[in-house]
MOPAC internal coordinates of N, CA, C and O (Angstrom, degrees):
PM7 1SCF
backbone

  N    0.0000 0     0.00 0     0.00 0    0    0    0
  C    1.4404 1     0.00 0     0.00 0    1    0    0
  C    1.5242 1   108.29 1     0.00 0    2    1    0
  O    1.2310 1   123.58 1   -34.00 1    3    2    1
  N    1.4713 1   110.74 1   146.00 1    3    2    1
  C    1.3638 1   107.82 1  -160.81 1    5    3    2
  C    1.7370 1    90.07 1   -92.87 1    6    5    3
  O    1.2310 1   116.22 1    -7.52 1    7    6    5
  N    1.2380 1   124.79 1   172.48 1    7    6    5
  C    1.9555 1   144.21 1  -150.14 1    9    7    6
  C    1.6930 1    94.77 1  -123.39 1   10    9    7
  O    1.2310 1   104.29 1   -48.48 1   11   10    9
  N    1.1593 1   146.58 1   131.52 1   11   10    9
  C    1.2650 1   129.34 1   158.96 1   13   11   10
  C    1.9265 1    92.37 1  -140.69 1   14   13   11
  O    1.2310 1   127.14 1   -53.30 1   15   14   13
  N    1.4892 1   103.87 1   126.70 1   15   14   13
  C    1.5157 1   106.86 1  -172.27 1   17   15   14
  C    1.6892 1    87.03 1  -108.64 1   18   17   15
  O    1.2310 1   128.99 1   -58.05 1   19   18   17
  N    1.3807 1   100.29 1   121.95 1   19   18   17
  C    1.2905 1   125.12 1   169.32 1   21   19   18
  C    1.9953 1   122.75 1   -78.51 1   22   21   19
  O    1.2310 1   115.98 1   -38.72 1   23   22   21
  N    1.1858 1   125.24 1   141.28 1   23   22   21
  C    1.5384 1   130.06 1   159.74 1   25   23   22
  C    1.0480 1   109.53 1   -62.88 1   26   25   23
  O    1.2310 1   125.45 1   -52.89 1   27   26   25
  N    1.7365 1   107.14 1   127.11 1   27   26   25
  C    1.1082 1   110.51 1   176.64 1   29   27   26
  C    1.9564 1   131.79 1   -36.93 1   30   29   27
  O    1.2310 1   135.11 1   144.22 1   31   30   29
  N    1.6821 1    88.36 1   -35.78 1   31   30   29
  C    1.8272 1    76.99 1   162.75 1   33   31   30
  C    1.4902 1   141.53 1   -39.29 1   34   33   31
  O    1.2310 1   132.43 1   119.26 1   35   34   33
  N    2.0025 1    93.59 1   -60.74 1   35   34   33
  C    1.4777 1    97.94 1   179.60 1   37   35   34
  C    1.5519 1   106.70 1   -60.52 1   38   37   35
  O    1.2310 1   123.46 1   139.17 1   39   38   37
  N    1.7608 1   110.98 1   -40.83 1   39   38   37
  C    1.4975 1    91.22 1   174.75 1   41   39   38
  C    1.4239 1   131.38 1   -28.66 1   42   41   39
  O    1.2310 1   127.59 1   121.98 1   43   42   41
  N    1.4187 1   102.99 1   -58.02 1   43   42   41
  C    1.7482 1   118.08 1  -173.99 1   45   43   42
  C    1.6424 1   111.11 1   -47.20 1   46   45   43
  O    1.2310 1   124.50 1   135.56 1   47   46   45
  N    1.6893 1   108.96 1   -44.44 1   47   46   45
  C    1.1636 1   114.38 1  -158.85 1   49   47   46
  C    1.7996 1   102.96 1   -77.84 1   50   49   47
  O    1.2310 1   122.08 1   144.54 1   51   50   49
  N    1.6260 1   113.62 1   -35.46 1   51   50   49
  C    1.1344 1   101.01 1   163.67 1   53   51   50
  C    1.4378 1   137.52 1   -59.32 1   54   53   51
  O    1.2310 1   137.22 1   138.36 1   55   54   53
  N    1.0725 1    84.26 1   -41.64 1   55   54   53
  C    2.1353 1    99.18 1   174.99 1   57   55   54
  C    1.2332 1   111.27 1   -65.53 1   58   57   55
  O    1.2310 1   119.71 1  -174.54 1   59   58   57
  N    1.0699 1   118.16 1     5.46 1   59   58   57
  C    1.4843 1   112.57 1  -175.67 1   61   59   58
  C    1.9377 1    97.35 1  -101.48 1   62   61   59
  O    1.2310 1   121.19 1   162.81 1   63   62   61
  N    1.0010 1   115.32 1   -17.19 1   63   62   61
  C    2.0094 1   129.12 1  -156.68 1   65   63   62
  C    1.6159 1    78.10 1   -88.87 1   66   65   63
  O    1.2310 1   140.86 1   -40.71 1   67   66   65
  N    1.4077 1    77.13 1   139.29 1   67   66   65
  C    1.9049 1   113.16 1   165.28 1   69   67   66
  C    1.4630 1   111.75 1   -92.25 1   70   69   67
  O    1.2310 1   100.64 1  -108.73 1   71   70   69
  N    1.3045 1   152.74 1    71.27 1   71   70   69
  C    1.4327 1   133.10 1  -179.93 1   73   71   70
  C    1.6512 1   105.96 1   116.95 1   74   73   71
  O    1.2310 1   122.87 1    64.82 1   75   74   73
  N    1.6380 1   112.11 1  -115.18 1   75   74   73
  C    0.9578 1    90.31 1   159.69 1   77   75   74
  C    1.5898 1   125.98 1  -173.67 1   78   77   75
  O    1.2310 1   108.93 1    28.38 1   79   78   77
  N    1.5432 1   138.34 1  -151.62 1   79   78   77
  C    1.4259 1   108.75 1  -131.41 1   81   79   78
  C    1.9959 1   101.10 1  -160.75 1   82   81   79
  O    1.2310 1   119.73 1   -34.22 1   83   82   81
  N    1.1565 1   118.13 1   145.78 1   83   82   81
  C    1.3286 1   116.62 1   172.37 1   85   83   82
  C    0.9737 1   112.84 1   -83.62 1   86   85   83
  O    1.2310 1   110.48 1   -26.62 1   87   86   85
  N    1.6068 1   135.49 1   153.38 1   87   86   85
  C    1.3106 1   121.78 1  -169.35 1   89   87   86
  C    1.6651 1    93.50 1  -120.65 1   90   89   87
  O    1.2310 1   104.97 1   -39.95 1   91   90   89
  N    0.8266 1   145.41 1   140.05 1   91   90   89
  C    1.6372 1   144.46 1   173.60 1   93   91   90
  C    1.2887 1   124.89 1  -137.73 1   94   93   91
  O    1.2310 1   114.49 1   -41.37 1   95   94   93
  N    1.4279 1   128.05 1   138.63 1   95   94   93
  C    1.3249 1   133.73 1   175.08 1   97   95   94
  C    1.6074 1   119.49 1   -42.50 1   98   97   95
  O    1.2310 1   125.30 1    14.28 1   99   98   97
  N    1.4333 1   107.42 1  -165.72 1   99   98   97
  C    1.5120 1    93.40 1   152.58 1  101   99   98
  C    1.6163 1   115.77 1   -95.86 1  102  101   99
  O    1.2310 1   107.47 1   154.38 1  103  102  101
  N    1.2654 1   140.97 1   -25.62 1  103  102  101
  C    1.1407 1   135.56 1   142.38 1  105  103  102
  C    1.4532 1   123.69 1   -22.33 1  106  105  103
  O    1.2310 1   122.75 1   136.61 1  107  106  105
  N    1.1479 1   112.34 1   -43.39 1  107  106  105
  C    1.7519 1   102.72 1   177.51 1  109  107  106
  C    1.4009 1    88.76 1   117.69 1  110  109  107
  O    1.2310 1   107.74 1   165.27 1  111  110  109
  N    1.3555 1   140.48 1   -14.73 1  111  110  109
  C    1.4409 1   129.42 1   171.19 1  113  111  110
  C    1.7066 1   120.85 1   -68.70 1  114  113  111
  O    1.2310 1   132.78 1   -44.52 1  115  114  113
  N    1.9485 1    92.92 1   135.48 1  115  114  113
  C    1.4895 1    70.02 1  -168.74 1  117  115  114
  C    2.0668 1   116.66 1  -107.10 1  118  117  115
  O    1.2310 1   134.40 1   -25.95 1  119  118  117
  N    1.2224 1    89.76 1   154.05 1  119  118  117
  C    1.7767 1    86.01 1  -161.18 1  121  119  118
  C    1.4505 1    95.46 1   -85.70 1  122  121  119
  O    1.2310 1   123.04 1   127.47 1  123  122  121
  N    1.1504 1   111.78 1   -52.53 1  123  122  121
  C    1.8821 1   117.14 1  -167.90 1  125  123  122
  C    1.0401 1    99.37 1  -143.16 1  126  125  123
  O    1.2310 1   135.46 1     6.93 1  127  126  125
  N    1.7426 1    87.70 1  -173.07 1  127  126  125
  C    1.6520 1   103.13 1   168.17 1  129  127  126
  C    1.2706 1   113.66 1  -159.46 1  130  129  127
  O    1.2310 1   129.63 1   -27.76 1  131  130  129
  N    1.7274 1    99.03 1   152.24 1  131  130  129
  C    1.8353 1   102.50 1  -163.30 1  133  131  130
  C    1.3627 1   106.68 1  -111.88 1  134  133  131
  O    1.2310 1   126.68 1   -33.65 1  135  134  133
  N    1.1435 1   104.75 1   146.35 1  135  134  133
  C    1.5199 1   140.12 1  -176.13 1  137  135  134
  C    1.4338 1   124.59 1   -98.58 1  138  137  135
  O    1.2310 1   111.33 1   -92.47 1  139  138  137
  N    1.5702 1   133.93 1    87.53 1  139  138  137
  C    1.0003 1   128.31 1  -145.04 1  141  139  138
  C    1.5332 1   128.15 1   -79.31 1  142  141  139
  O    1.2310 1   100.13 1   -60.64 1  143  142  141
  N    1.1553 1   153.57 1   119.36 1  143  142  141
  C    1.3562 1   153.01 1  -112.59 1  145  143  142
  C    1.8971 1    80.34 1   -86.82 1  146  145  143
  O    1.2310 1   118.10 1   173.10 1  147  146  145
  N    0.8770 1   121.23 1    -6.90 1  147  146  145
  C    1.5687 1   111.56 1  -172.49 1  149  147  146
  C    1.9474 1    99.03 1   -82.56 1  150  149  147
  O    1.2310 1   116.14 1   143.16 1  151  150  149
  N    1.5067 1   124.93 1   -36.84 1  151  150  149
  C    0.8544 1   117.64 1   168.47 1  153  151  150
  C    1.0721 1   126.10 1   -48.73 1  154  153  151
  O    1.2310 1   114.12 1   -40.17 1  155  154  153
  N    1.6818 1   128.73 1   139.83 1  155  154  153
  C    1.5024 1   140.47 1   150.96 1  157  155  154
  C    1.4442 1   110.11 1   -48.28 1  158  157  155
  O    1.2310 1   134.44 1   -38.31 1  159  158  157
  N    1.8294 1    89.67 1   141.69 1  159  158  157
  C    1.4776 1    94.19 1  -170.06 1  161  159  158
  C    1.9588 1   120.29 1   -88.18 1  162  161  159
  O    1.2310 1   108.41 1   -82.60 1  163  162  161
  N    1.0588 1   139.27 1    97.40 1  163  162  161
  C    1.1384 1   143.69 1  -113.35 1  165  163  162
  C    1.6237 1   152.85 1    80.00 1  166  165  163
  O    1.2310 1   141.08 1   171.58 1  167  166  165
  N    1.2734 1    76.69 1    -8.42 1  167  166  165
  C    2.0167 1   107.78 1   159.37 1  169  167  166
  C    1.0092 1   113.17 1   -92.75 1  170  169  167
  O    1.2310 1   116.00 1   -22.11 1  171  170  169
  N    1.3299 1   125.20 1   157.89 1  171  170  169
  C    1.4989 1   157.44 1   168.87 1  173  171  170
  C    1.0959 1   110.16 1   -80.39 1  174  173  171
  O    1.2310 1   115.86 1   -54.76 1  175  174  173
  N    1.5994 1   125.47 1   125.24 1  175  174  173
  C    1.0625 1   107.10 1   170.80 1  177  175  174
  C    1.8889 1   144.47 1   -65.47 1  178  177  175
  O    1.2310 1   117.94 1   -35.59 1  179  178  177
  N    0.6233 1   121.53 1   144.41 1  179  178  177
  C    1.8293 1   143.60 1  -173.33 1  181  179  178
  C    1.6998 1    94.95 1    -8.97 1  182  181  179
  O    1.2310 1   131.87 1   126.80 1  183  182  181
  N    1.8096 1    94.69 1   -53.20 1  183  182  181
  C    1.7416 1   105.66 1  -167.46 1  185  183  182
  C    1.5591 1   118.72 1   -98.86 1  186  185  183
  O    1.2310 1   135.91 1  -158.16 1  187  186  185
  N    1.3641 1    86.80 1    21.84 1  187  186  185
  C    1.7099 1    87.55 1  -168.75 1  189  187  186
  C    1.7617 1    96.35 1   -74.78 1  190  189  187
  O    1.2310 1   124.63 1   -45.34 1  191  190  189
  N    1.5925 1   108.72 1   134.66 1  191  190  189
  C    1.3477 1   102.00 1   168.75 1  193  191  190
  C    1.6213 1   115.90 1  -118.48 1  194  193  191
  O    1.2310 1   135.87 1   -51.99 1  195  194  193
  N    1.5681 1    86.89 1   128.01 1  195  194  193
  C    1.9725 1    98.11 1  -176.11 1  197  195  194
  C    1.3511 1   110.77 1   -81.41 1  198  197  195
  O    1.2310 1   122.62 1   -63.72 1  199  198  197
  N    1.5495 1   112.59 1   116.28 1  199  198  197
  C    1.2432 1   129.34 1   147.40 1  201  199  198
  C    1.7759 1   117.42 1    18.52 1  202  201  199
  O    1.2310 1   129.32 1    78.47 1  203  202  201
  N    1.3350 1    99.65 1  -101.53 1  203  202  201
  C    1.1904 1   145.45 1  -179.78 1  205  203  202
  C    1.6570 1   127.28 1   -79.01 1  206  205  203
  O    1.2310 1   126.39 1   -68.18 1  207  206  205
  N    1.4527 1   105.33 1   111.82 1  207  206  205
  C    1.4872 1    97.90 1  -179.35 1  209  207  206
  C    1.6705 1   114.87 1   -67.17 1  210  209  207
  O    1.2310 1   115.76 1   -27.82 1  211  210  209
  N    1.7482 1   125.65 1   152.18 1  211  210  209
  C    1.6276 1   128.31 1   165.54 1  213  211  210
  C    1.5047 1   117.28 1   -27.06 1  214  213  211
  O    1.2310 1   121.95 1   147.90 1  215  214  213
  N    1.7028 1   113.88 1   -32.10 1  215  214  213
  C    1.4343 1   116.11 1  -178.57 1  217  215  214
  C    1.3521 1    87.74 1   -88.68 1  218  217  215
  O    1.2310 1   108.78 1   104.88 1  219  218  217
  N    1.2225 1   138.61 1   -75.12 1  219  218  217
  C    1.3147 1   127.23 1  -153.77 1  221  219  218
  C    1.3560 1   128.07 1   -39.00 1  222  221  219
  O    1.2310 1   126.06 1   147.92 1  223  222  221
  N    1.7013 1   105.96 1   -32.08 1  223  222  221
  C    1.0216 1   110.02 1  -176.14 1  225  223  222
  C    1.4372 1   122.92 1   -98.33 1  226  225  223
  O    1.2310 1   124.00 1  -170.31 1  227  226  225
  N    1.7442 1   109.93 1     9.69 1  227  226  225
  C    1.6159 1   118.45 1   176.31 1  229  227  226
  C    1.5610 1    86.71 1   -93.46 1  230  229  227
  O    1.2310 1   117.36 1   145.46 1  231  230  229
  N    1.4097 1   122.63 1   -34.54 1  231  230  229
  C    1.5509 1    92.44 1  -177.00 1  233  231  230
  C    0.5163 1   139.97 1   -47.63 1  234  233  231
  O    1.2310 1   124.29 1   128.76 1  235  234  233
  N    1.9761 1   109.38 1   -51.24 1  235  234  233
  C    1.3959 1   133.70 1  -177.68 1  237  235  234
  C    1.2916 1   112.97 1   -51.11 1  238  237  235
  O    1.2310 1   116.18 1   164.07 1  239  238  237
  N    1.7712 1   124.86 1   -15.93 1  239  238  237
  C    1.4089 1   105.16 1  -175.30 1  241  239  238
  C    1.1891 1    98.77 1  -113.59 1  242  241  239
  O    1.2310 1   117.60 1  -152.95 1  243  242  241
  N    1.4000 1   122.17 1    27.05 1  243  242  241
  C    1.4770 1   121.82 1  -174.57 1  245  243  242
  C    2.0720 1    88.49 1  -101.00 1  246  245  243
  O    1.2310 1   120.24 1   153.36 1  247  246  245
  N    1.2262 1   117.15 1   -26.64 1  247  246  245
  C    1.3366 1   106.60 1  -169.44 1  249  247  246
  C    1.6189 1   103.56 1   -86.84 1  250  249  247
  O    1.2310 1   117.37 1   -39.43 1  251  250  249
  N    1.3055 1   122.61 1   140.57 1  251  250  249
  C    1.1444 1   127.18 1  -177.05 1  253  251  250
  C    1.4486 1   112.88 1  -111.58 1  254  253  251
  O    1.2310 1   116.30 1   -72.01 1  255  254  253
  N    1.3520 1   124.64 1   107.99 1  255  254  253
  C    1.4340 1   113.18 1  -175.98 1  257  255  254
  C    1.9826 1   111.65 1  -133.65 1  258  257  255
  O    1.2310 1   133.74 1   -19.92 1  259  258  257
  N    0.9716 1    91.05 1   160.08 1  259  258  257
  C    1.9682 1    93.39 1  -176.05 1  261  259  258
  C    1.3405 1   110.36 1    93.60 1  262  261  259
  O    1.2310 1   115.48 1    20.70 1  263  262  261
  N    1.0442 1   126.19 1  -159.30 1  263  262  261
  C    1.5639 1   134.74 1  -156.70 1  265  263  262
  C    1.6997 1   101.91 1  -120.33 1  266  265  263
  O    1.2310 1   126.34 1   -34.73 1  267  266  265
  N    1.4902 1   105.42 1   145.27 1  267  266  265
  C    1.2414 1   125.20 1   159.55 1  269  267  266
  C    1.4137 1   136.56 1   -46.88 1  270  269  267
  O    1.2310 1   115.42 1   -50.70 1  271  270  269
  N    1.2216 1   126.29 1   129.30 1  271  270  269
  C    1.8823 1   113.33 1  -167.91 1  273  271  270
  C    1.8742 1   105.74 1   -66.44 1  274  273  271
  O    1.2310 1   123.82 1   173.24 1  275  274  273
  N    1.4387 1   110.28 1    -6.76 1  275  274  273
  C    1.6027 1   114.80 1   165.03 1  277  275  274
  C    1.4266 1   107.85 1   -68.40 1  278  277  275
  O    1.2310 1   114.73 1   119.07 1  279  278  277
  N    1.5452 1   127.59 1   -60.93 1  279  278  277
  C    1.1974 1   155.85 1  -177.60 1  281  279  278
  C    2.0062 1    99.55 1   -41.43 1  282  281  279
  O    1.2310 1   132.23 1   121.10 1  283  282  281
  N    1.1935 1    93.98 1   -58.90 1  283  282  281
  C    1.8459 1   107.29 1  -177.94 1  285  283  282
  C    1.0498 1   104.28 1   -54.39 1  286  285  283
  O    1.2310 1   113.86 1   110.99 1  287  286  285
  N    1.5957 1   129.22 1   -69.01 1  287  286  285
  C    1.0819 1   145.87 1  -178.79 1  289  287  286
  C    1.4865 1   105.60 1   -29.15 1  290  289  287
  O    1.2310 1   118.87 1   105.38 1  291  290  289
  N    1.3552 1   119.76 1   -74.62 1  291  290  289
  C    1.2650 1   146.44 1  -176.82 1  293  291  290
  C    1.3254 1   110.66 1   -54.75 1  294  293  291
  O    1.2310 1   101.51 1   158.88 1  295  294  293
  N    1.6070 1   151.30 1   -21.12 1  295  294  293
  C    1.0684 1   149.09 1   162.18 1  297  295  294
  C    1.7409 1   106.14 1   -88.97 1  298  297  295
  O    1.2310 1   120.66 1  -173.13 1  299  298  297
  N    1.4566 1   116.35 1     6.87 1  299  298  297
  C    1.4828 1   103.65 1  -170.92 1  301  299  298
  C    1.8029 1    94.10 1  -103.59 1  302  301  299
  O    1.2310 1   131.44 1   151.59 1  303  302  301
  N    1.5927 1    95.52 1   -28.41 1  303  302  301
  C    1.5711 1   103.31 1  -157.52 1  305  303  302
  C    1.7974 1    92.83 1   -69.75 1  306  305  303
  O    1.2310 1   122.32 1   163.09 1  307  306  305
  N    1.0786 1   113.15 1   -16.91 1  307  306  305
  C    1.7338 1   128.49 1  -169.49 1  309  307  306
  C    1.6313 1    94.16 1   -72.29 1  310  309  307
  O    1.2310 1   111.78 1   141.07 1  311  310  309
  N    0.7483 1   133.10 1   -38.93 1  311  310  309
  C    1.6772 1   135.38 1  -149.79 1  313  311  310
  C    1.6019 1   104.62 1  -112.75 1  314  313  311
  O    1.2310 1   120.10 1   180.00 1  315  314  313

């Protein structure tokens, strides 16, 4: 993992974040994102917002669409 030692500013400004945070240039591009030492390690943070509701996302795997790994197989052996 790469080390990046921050100025005490950004320090401040991070330590100040609940959860967690976009990190951006001065352009407005964004490079990363920080994860606040208050988070559990293997948790999500507090504000993370999911997509997709528990139902939404049993549907989605209830629909079956595309081709079979027989089907794949079988169009590669063709070529």
């Amino acid at each position: 993992m790469t080390k990046i030692t921050l100025d005490s500013a950004a320090c401040q400004k991070l330590g100040n974040i609940d959860g967690s945070a976009e990190i951006c240039d001065d352009t407005g591009h964004v490079v990363g994102y920080f994860v606040s030492g208050e988070s559990k390690p293997g948790q999500p943070p507090s504000d993370l917002r999911i997509p997709l509701s528990i139902a939404e996302t049993e549907d989605r795997r209830k629909v079956r669409t595309g081709r079979t790994l027989s089907e794949i197989l079988s169009g590669l052996n063709r070529q």
